[in-house]
Backbone bond lengths (Angstrom), bond angles and torsions (degrees), N, CA, C in turn:
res aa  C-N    CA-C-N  psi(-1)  N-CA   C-N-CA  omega(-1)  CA-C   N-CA-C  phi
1 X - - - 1.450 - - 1.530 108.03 -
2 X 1.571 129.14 132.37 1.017 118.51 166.97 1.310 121.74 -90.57
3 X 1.551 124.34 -173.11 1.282 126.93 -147.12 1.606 97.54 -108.57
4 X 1.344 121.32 27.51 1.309 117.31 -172.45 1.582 69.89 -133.59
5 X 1.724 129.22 -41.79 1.831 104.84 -176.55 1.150 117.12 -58.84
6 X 1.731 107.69 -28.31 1.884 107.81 -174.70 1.263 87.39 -76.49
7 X 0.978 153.97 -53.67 1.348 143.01 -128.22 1.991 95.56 -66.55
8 X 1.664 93.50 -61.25 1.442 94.83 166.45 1.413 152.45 -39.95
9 X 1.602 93.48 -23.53 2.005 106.42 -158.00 2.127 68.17 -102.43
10 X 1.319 130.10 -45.16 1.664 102.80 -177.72 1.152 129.85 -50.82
11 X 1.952 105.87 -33.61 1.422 111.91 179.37 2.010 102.57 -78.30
12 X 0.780 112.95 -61.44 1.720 121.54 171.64 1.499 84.61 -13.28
13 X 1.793 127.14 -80.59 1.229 125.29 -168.29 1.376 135.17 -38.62
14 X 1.350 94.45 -49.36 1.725 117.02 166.14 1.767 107.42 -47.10
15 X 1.271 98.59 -47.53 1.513 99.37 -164.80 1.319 114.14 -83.25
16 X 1.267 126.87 -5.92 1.534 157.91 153.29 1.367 93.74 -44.70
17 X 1.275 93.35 -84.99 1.893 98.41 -152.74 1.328 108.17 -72.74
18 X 1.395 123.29 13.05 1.679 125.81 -179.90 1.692 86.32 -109.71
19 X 1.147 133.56 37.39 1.701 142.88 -166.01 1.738 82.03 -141.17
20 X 1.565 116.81 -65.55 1.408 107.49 -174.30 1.209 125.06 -65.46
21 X 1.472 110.07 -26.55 1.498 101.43 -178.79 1.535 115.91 -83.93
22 X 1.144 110.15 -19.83 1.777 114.30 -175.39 1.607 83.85 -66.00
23 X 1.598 133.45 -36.76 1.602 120.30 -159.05 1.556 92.87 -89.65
24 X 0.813 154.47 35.87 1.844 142.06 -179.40 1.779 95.06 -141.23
25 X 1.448 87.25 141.11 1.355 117.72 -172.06 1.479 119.38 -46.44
26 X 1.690 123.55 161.86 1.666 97.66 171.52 1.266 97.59 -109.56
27 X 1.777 120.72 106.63 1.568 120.50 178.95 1.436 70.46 -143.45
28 X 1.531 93.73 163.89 1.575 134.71 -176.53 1.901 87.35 -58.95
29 X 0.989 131.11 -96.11 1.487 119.61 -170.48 1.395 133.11 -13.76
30 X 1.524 104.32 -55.63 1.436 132.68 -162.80 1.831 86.60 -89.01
31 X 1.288 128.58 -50.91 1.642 95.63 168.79 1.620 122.54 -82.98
32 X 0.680 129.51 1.82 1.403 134.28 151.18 1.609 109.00 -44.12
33 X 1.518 98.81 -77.47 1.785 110.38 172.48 1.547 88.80 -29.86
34 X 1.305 93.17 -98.09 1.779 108.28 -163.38 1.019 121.73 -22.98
35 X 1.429 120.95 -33.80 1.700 117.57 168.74 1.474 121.86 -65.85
36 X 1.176 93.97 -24.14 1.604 104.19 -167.12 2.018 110.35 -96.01
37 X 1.339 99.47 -19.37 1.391 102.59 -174.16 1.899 101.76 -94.20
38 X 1.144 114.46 -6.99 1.226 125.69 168.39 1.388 110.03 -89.28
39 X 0.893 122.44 -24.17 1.466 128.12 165.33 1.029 119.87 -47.01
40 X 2.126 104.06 -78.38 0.959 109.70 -161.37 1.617 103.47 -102.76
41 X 1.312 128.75 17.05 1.505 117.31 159.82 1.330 116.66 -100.63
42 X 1.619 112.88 6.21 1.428 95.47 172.65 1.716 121.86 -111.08
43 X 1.710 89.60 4.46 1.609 106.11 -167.94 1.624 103.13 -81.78
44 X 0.934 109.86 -51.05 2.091 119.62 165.60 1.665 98.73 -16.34
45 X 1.121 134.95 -57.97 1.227 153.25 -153.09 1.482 113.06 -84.86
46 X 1.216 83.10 -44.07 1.486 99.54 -171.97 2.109 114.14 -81.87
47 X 1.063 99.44 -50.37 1.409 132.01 162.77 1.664 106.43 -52.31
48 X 1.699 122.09 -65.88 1.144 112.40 161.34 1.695 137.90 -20.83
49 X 1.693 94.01 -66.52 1.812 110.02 159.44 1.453 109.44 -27.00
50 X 1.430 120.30 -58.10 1.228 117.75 -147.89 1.761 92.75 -89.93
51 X 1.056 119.49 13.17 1.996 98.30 178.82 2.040 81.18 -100.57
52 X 0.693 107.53 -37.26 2.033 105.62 -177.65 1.810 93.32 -42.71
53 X 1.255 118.97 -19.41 1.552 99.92 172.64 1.643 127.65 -125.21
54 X 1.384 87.56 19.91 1.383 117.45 174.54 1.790 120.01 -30.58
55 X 1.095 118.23 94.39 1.503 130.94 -157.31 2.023 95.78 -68.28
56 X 1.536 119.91 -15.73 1.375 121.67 -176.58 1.140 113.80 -146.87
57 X 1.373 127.10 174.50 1.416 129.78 157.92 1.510 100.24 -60.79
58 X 1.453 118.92 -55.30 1.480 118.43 177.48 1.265 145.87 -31.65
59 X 1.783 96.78 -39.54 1.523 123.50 177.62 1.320 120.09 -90.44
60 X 1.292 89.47 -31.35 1.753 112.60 170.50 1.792 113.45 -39.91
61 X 2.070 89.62 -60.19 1.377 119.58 -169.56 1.320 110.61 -62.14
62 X 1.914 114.88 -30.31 1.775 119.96 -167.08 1.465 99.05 -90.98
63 X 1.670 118.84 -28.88 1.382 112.39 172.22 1.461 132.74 -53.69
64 X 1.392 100.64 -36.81 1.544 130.20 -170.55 1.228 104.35 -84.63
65 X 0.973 126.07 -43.44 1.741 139.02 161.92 1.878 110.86 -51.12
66 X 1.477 104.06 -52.16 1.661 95.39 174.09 1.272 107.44 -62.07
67 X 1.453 133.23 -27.04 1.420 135.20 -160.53 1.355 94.13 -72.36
68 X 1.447 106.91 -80.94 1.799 101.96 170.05 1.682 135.66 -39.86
69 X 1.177 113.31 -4.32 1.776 124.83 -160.35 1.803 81.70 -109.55
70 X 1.520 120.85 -35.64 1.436 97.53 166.45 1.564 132.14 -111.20
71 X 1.235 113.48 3.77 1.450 126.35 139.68 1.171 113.24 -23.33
72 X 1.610 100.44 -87.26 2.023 106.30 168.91 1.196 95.70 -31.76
73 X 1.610 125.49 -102.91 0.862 116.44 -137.53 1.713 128.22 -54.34
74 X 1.084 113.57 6.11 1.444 131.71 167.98 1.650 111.14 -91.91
75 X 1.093 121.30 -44.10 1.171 122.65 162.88 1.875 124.47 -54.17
76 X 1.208 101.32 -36.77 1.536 106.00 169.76 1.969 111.05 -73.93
77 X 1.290 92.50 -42.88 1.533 91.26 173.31 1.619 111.19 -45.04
78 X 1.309 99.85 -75.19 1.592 105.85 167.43 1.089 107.89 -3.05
79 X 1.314 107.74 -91.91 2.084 138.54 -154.35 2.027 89.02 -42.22
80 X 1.172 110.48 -34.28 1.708 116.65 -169.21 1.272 108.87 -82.63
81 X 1.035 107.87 -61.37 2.165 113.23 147.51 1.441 96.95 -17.57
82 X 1.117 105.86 -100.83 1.226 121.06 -173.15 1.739 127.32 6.09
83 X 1.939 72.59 -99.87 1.410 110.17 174.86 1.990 112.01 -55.11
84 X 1.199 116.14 -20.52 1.433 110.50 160.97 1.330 121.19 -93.88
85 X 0.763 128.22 21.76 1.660 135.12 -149.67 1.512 99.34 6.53
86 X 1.161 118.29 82.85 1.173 125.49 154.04 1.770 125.26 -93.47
87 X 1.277 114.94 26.82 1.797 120.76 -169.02 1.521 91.55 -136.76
88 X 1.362 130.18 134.84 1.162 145.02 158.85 1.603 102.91 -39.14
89 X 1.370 117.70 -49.31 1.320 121.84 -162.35 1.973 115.06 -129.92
90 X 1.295 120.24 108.14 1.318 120.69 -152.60 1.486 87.10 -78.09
91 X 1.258 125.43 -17.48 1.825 119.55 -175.14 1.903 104.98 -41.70
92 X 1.528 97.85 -80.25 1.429 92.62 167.28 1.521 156.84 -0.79
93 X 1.578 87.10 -70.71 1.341 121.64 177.77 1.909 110.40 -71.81
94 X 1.628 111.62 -35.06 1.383 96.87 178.78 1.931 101.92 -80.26
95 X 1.484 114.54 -32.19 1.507 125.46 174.04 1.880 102.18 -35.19
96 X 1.260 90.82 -62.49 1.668 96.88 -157.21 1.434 100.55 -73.28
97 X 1.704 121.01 -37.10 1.372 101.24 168.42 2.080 133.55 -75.02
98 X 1.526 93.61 5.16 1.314 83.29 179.91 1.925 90.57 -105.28
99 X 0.869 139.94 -10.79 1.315 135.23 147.37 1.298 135.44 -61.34
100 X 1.147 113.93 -50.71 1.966 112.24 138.70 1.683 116.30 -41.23
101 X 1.140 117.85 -37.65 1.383 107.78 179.47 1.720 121.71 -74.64
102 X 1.583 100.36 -37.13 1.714 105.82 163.19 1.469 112.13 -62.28
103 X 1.347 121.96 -43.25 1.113 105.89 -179.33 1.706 121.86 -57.87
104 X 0.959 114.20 -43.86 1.292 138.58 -146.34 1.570 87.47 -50.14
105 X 1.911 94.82 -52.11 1.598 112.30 -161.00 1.513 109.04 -46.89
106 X 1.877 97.51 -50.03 1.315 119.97 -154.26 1.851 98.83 -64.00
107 X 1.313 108.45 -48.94 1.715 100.84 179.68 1.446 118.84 -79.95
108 X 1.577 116.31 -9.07 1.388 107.09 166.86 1.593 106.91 -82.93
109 X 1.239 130.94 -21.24 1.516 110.36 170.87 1.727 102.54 -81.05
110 X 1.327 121.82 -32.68 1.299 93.31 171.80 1.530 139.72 -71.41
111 X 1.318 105.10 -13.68 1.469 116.88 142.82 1.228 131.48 -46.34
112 X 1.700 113.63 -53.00 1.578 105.53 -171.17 1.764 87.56 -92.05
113 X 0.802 139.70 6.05 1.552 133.57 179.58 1.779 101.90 -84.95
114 X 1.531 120.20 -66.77 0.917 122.55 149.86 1.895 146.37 -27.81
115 X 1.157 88.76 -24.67 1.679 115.51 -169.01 1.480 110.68 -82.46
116 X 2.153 99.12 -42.22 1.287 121.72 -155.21 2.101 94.64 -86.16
117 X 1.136 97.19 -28.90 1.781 112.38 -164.87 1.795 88.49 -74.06
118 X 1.443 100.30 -53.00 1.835 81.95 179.95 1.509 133.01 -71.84
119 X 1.815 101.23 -4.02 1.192 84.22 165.95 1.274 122.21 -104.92
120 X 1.222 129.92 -11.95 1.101 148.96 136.82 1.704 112.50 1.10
121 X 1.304 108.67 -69.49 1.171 134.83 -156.16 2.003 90.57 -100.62
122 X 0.689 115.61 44.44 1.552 116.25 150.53 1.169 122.75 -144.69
């Protein structure tokens, strides 16, 4: 996959879960979620951008690491979505969580892939 396809399937994601939150209710819980799943599903994307200027292998490695550190935490949002039925429509919500889950995979091996090259190289 190249780094202009990930770049896409993070924003695709982002633009996903701005599908779930327009469907969930306006109560104190459900914007709570929503504040928070806007947070952290649009930062992956955003965060991504910034390893393309990655000043090290190091920074490279902590960038790629925030990307994945809010994956999870987007992925747990989900599961709370979910599991409360807080979404008009559960289609979504299982969509975006099995796409959070590829991702998750895809930047934790590029983490330990990345991880393994720097030590490699000392």
């Amino acid at each position: 996959m190249t780094r202009k396809e990930l770049e896409d399937r993070l924003i695709d994601f982002a633009v996903l879960t701005a599908e779930i939150i327009k469907g969930m209710p306006n109560d104190k819980f459900s914007n709570h979620l929503a504040n928070q799943l806007v947070r952290s599903c649009t930062s992956p994307a955003l965060n991504y951008g910034e390893t393309q200027g990655a000043e090290s292998k190091k920074d490279f490695i902590h960038k790629i690491s925030v990307v994945l550190k809010e994956l999870r935490e987007s992925h747990n949002c989900l599961r709370i979505i979910r599991l409360s039925n807080s979404c008009k429509s559960e289609i979504p919500v299982k969509k975006a969580i099995s796409e959070c889950n590829e991702l998750i995979s895809i930047f934790y091996r590029s983490v330990q892939t990345a991880s393994s090259r720097v030590s490699l190289s000392k």
